[in-house]
N, C-alpha and C positions, 0 to 999 in steps of 0.2 A: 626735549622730553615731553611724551604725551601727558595732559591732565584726566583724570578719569573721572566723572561724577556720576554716582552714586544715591538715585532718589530712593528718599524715604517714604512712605503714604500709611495713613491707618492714625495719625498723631491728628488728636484735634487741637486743641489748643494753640500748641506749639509741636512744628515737626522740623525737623532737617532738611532744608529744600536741595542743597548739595554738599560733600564731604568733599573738597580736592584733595587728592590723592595723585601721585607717581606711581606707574607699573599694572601690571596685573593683579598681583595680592597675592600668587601662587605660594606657597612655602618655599621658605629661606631654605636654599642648602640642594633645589633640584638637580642644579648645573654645578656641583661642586662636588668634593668630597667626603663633604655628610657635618663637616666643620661652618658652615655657615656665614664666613666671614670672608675667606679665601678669596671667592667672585670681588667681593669688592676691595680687599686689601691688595690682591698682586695683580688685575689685568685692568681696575679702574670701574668697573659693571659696579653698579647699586645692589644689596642684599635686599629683594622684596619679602617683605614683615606686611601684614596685615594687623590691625588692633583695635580690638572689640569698644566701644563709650557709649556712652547714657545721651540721649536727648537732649540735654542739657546746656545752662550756658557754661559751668565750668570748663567743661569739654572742651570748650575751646584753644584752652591752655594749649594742647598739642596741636592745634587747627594752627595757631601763633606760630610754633614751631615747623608743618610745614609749610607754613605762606612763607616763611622768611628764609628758607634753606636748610636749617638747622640740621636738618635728620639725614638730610642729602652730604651733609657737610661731613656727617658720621658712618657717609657710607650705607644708608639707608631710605631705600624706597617703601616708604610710608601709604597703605593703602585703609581706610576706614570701617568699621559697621558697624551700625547700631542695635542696641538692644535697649529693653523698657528693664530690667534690672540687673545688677552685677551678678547676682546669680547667675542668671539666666545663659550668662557668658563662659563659666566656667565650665561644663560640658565639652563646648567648644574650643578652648585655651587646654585643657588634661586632653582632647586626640587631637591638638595639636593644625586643628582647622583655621582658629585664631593662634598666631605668638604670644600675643600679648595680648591682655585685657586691662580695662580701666574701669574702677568699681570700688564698693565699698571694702574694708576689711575685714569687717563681719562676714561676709560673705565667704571672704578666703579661709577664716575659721573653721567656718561649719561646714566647708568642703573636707579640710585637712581632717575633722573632728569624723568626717564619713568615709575618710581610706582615701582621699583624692592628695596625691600630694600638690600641693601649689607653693609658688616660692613670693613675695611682696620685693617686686626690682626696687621699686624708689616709692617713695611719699607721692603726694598728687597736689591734692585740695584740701583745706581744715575750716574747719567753723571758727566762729569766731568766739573767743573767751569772754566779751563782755559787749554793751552795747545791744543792738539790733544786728541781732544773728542771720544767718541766710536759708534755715530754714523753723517752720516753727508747724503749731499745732492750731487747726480753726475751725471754729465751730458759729453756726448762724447764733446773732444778738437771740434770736426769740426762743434757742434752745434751752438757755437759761446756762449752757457752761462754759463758765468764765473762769476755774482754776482748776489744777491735776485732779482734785479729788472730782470734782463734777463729770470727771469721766466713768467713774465707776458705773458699771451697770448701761454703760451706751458704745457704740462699735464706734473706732476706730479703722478712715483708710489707709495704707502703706502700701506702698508699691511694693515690696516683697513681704514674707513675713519670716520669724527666724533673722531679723535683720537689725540694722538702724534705729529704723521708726522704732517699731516697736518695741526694743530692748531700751531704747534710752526715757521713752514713755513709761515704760514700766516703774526703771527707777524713779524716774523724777515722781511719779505718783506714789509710791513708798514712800519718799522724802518728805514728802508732804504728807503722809500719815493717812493715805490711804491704801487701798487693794489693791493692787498691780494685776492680782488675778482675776479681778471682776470687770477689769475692761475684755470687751470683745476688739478682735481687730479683723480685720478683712481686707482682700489685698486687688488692687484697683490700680493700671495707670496712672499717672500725673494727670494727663492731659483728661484726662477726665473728673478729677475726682471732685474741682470746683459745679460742675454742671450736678453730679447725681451730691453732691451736699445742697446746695437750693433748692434737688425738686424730693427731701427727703429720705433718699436713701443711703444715706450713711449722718451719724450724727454729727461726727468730726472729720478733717482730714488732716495728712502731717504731707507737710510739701516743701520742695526747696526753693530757692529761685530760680525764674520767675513768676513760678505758679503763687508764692505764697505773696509777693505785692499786688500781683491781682486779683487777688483772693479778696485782701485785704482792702484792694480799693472801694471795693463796692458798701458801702455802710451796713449791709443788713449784715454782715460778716465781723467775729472780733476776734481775735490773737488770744488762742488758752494760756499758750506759752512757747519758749525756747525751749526744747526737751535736751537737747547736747549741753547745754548751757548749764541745766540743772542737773545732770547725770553727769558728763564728764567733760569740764569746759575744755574747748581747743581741739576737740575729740577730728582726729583725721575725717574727711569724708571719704575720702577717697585716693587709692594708689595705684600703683601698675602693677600687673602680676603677668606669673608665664608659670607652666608645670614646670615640676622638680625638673625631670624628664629634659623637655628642651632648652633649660637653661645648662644644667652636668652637658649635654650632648653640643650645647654650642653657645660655648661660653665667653666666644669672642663677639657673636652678637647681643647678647646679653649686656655685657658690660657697654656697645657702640649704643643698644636702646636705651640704659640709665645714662652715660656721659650724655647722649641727646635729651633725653628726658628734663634732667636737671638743669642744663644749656637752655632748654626753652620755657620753663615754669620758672626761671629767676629774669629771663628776659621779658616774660607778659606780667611779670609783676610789676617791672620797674616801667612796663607801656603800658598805664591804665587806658591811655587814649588809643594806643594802637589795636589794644583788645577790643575794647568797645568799639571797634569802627568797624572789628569782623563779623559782630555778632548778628547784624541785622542777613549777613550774609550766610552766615553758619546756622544760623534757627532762624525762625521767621517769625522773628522779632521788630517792632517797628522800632525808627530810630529812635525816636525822643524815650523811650524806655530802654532801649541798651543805655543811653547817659545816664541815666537814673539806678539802674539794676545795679541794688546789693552784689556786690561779689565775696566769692571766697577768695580767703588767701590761698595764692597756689607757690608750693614750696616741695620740691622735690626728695629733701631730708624727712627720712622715715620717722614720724613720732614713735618711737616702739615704749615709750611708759604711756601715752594714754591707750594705744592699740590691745597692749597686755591689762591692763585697767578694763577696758572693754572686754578681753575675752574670762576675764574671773566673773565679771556680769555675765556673759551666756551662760558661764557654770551655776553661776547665782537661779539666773531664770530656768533650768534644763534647756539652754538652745543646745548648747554642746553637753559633751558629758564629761569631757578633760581639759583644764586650760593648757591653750598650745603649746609646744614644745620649741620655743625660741631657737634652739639650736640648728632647726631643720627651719624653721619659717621665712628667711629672711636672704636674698641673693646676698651671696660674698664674693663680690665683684673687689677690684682693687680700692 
């Protein structure tokens, strides 16, 4: 079986130097009849799935999955692309360009909340509830802010906006008794937002790992906060998603990409070593910081009380204008 790799360019920081990948990437279901799974259930052929991720080390979780067979094992040729936010993938996931994407939940919300339907296959990645979390808020020592309210009145970077960042920033800055509405935010790359915070164009930035340890290493730099932490601990980062659309129309692959899904985010959890050992390969990361690198929990079980928790927040903030409709949100797979 061929490996295909797939360069990424335009990432400074941190980019994706290769994605292995099985297959072309074509859509599941070309050589079939329209059911999606047939190819590889009765004559033995792999079902090629394409699926959208972030830059990121979480990402890896299903990188773990096909280094090891996993997906092959479910009958599934696994091919990669990247995007700079879950949004950005969802265009591509609803006409069915990507199967599947991998991305925040928020995300998938404020699709649903705009007429896209999208359905959340499995769980992905979670923050962590207590401790030193995997992503936070930072701002240079000489700006002088050091807690939520010292954001008021100064911009915020987020890699999307209507998202993550800045809805759990908001809360967390109400909690603490101030304005949620007087922060500005502005929506910048990762891989950049460390550089345009030192040369002053943005005051703050919100990063995950491992933008936010090297943010933090440099002393001129200090940790406002954990914004998940303080708005909704344990709060998903991130899940799999597919439209309504191709999961009703091919519902055997569906369920082959969450039993694989789950199969490998329970297996890179219980190989912290084996993860770490991809990630130098997977992002271009040096080694002695993939050993070090905060990770998320990666756990394939959907949180749907902090997910729905988060989406009465969009309503709270006007991201959305209806909290989501559980009944449609969610694949019902076996």
């Amino acid at each position: 079986m061929k490996k295909n790799i797939a360069s990424i360019t335009g990432l400074a920081a941190v980019s994706i130097l290769a994605l292995s990948a099985c297959g072309s990437g074509s859509p599941a279901g070309d050589e079939e009849d329209g059911n999606g799974a047939d190819t590889a259930s009765e004559n033995g052929e792999l079902t090629e799935i394409t699926v959208g991720v972030l830059p990121i080390a979480p990402s890896v979780g299903i990188y773990y999955g096909i280094e090891n067979g996993i997906f092959e094992e479910h009958g599934l040729d696994v091919e990669l692309s990247t995007s700079n936010a879950g949004a950005a993938m969802l265009p591509a996931v609803n006409t069915q360009q990507l199967e599947f994407g991998i991305g925040n939940p928020n995300s998938v919300l404020n699709a649903n909340d705009r007429g896209l339907d999208m359905r959340i296959v499995t769980g992905y990645s979670n923050s962590l509830a207590e401790g030193d979390d995997i992503a936070g808020v930072v701002s240079t020592v000489e700006s002088g802010i050091d807690d939520w309210t010292g954001l008021e009145g100064n911009t915020v970077s987020v890699n999307a906006l209507q998202t993550q960042g800045d809805l759990t920033i908001m809360e967390a800055v109400e909690q603490a008794g101030g304005d949620p509405e007087a922060v500005e935010f502005s929506e910048m790359p990762f891989p950049d937002m460390q550089a345009q915070l030192e040369q002053g164009n943005t005051d703050a930035i919100w990063v995950p790992e491992p933008f936010l340890s090297n943010a933090l290493a440099d002393e001129a730099n200090q940790l406002v906060g954990y914004s998940f932490q303080d708005a909704i601990a344990g709060m998903p980062t991130m899940v799999s998603f597919s439209s309504g659309e191709y999961v009703d129309e091919n519902p055997e692959v569906a369920q082959a990409f969450s039993d694989a899904m789950n199969e490998s985010l329970q297996a890179a959890e219980e190989d912290e070593e084996g993860v770490r050992a991809l990630l130098p390969e997977f992002i271009d990361l040096p080694e002695e910081a993939a050993e070090n690198l905060r990770m998320e929990e990666l756990d394939g079980e959907i949180r749907t009380e902090q997910i729905e928790e988060a989406g009465a927040l969009m309503v709270k903030f006007d991201f959305i204008s209806d909290e989501p409709d559980t009944s449609t949100l969610y694949f019902e797979g076996e």
